[in-house]
N, C-alpha and C positions, 0 to 999 in steps of 0.2 A: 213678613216672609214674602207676600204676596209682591212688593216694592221692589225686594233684591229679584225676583224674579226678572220683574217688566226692564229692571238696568241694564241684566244681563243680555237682554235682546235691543237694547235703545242702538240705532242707527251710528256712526263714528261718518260726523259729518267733512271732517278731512283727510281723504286718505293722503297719505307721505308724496313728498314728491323726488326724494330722490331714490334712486338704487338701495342705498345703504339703511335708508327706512321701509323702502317697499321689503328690503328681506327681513329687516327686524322685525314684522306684522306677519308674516306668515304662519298658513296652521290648516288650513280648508283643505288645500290640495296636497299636504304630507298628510292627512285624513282619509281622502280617498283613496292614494293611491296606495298606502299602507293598509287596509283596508280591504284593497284586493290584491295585492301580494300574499298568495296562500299555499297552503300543498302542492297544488297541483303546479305551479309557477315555480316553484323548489323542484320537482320532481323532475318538469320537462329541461330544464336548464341541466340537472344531474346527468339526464339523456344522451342531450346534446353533447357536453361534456364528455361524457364516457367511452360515447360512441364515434364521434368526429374531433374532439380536439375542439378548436377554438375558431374553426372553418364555420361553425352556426352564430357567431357574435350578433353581425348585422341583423340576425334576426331580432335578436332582443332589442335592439334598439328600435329597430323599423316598428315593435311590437309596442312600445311604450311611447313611439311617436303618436300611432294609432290611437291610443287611449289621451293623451295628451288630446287631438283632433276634438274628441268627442267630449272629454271634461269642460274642453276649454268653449265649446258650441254650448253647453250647458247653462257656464256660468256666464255666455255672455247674453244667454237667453233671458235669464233670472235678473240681470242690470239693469239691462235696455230694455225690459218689458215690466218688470217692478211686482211680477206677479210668479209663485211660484211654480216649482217644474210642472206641477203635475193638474196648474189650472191652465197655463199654457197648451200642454199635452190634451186635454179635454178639448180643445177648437177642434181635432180629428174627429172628436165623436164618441161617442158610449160605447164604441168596441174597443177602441183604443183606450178609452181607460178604465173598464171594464179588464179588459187584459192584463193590465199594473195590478188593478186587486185582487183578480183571481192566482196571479204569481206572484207575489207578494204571501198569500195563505198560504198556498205551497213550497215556495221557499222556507218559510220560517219555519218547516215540520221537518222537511229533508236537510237545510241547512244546517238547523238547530239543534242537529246531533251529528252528521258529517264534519264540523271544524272541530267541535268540542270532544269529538275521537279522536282527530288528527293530535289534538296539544293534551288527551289523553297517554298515545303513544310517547308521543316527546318526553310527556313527565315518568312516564314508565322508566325511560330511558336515564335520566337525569337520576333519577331514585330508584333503584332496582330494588324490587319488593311488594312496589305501588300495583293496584290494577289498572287495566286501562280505563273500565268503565267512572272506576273513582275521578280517576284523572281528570276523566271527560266530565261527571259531575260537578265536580269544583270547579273547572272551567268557565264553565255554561254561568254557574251559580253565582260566580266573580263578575263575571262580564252584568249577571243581571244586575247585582247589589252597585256596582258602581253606575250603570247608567239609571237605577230607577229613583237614585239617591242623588246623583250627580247631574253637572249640569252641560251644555257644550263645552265649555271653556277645562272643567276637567278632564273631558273626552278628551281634547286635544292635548291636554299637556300629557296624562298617561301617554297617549299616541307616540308623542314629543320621545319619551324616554326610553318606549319600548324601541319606536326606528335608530333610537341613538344606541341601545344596545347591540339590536341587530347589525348596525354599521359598523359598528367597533368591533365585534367576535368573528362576523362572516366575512366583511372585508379584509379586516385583521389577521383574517385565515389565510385568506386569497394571497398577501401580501409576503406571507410569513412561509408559505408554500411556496410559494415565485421566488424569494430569495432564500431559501435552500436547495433550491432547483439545481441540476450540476448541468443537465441536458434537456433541450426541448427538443420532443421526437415527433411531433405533430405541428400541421400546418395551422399557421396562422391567417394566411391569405382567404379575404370572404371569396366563398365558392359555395356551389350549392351538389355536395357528392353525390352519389348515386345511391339510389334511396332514403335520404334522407328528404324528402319531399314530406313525409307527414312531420314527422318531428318540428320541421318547420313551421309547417302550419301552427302547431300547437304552442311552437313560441310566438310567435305571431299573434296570434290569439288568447294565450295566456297570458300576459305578461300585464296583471293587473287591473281586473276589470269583472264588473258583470253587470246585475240593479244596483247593483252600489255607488255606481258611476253617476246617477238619476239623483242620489242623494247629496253631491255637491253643491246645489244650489240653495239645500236647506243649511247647509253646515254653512253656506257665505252668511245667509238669514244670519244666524245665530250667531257667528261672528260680530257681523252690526256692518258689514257691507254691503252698503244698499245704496244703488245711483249708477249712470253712468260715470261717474268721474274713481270708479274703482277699476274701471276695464283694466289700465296697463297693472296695477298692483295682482290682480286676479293673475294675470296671465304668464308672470313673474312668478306668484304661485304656483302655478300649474307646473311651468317649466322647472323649479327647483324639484318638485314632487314627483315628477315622471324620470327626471335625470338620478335621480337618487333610488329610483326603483331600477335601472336603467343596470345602475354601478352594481345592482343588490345582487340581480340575475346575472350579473359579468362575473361579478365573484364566486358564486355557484360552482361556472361552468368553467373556470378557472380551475377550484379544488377539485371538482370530478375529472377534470382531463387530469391532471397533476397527479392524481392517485390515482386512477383507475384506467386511464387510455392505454390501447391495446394490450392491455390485463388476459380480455376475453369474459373480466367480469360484467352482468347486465346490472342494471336499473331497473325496479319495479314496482310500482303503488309506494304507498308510503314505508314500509320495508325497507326496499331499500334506500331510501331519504337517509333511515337510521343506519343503514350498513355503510354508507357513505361517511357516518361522523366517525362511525368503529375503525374503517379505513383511515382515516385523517388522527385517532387515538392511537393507533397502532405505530404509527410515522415518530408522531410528537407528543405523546404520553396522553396519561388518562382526563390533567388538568385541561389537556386542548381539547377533548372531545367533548368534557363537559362544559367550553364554552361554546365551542359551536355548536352545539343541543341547545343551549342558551339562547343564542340567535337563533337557532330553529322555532324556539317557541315561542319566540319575539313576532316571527311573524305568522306564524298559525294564529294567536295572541288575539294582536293587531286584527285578525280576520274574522274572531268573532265579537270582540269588542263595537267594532265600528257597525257590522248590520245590526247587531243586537239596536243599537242609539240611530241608525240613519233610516233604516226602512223602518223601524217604529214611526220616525215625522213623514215617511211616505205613508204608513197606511193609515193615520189620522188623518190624515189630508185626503185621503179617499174618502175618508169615511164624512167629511164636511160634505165633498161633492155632492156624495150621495144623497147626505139630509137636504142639502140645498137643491135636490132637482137637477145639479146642473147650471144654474143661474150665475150671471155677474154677481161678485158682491164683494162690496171692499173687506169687508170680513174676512173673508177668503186666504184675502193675502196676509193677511196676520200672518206673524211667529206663531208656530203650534207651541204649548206649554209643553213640556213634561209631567205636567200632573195632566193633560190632559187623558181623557178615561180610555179614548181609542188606544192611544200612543200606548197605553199602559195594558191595554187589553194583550196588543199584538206583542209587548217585549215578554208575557209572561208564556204569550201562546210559542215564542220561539223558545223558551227556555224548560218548560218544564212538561209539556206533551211530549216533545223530541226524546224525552229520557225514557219514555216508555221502548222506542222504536229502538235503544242497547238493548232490549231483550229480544227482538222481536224480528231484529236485520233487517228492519225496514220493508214492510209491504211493497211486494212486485210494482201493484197498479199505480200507487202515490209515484213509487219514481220515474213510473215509465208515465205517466202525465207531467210528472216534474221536468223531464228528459223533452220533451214535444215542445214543450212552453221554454224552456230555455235554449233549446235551440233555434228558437227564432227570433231570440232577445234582441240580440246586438244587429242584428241587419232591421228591426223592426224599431232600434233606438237610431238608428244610424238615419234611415229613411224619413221617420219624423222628422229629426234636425235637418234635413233637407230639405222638409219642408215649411218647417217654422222660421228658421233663418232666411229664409229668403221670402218670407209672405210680409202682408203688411204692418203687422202688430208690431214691426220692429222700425225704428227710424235706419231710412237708406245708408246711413254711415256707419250700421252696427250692423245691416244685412253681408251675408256669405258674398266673397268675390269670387274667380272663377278659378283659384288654388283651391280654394276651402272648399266648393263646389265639389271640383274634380276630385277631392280626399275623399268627401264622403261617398260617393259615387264608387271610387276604387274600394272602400270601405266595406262597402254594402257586399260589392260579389265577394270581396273575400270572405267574410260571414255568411255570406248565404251558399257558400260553396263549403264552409266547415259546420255551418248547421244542416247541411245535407247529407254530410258525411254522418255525421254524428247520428240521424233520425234514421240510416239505412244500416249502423251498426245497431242499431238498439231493434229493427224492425226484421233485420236478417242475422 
């Protein structure tokens, strides 16, 4: 057992050199970014949709460039430096990864019953009769059993199936709406209308993303790409994986303009996600609602599946730091097992403490800590890769040019102007 384990991580000493084999090898970055396509990336697109028409598109795109910027600083961090994200990250110092494990705990409490409601409601939806807590149980309980049993390589292909459903029912939707369309009554020209300044942000900012993002470098690990001679394969990755979150959120905001624009009807929390499929049922019968509920919970799915398996390798990998002091040590960069005990501590602490918090609606204080700590995620991931790409642990041909510079830089105030936002709604 122990043998199939060490295979499953052995290094893939040549990666493909052409296009049509680099896309045959793909799997890390339809990982992530499926991953972080969740409720809330459903809901703001619904928004946008509903409210403007197809005038927000650019957002979504400019939103999954974003995330692209920073996957792709990740995984080239994790090549060219042969060490993983978060021994890398530790050059900054014991507050800085201090911070990954202290939100990393909290994540796993608030998260770990937040998406497993989200793809509760969904199955509500899909089975009328179902509760939502059940829903959310099984959920949570699936996502445990397949990664405390399984290995990367089945993460991905699940991943594999669920993105291929989801692209098939919602795109499918998008498609199927558009050619019954008799009139388009809303502008397609990118513009940014009048008050829709926050909506934007929030695609901007949503569209795929959070600690999840940190986890890319473990999932190349586990793959068995390791070297620089993976760079353009990696990055080929990424772009299929961000273009295809891209097309996910277009189709969205497709069916909510298509069905709902200048209705008068709103959009709201996950409610209305599911009054959106009852719109789209109503149009084109019961069997179309009950696919696109299908793709709805493709990608709620996909959102607890992947942290369940990816921040478990982050917080064993914390938790070496820690025994380690802090020290070099090629040990270090070892593959984490999944029998390892941290890894396995943290998947059970995401799965089955969170169930307590369906009774309990989640304690004030955890989310309003949870709330502080992840709004200063992304400007705090953004600003590290600023400064690890460009420092010396990297050879000068794999350090940040003055594009990738100025991204991350642009990056940062947009995140630190929506993590300001977000820390004076929760504090007023």
């Amino acid at each position: 057992m122990e043998t199939k384990v060490e295979r499953t991580y052995e290094p893939l000493a040549n990666p493909p050199s052409t296009l049509k084999g680099k896309l045959s090898v793909i799997g890390p970055g339809i990982v992530v970014a499926a991953t972080g396509v969740g409720a809330g990336d459903l809901i703001m697109a619904s928004i946008a949709g509903v409210n403007y028409g197809l005038m927000l598109l650019w957002a979504v795109f400019v939103g999954a460039f974003i995330k692209f910027i920073l996957s792709e600083g990740i995984g080239r961090l994790y090549l060219a430096t042969g060490t993983t994200f978060l021994q890398s990250w530790h050059s900054l110092g014991w507050v800085a990864t201090s911070y990954f494990g202290g939100y990393a705990i909290l994540f796993g409490i608030i998260y770990g019953v937040a998406a497993p409601t989200v793809c509760g409601m969904v199955l509500a939806a899909l089975i009328p009769g179902t509760p939502v807590w059940l829903g959310a149980i099984v959920s949570s309980i699936a996502g445990f059993i397949l990664v405390w049993f399984g290995r990367y390589h089945l993460l991905e292909k699940v991943m594999m199936v669920f993105v291929g459903i989801m692209f098939i029912t919602v795109v499918g939707s998008a498609i199927i709406i558009l050619a019954s369309s008799n009139d388009v009554t809303y502008q397609v020209i990118p513009s940014v209308p009048k008050g829709s300044f926050a909506t934007i942000l929030g695609l901007i900012g949503g569209v795929g993303g959070s600690i999840t993002l940190a986890c890319y470098g473990y999932w190349l690990q586990a793959k068995g790409w390791s070297g620089k001679r993976w760079m353009p394969t990696m990055r080929i990755d990424n772009g299929v994986a961000y273009t295809v979150t891209g097309i996910f959120a277009v189709a969205i905001m497709i069916i909510a303009a298509e069905l709902l624009f200048g209705t008068g009807t709103t959009i709201n929390g996950n409610q209305g996600l599911l009054g959106l499929a009852d719109a789209y049922g109503e149009r084109f019968g019961n069997v179309a609602r009950w696919l696109l509920l299908l793709g709805f919970y493709g990608a709620v799915f996909t959102s607890v599946l992947g942290p369940w398996q990816g921040i478990s390798y982050l917080f064993a990998d914390f938790v070496r730091i820690v025994r380690n002091g802090g020290k070099k040590n090629n040990k270090l960069n070892q593959p984490i097992s999944e029998k390892d005990p941290a890894y396995r501590a943290y998947l059970v602490w995401m799965t089955f403490p969170p169930m307590l918090l369906l009774l309990f609606n989640e304690p004030v204080a955890i989310v309003f800590i949870y709330g502080i700590l992840g709004s200063i995620f992304m400007p705090a991931l953004s600003l590290g890769l600023l400064y690890l790409l460009n420092s010396k642990q990297i050879d000068p041909v794999y350090r940040n040019g003055k594009a990738s510079n100025l991204y991350l830089v642009l990056i940062i105030l947009l995140f630190v102007y929506l993590g300001g936002s977000e820390l004076i709604d929760m504090l007023f």
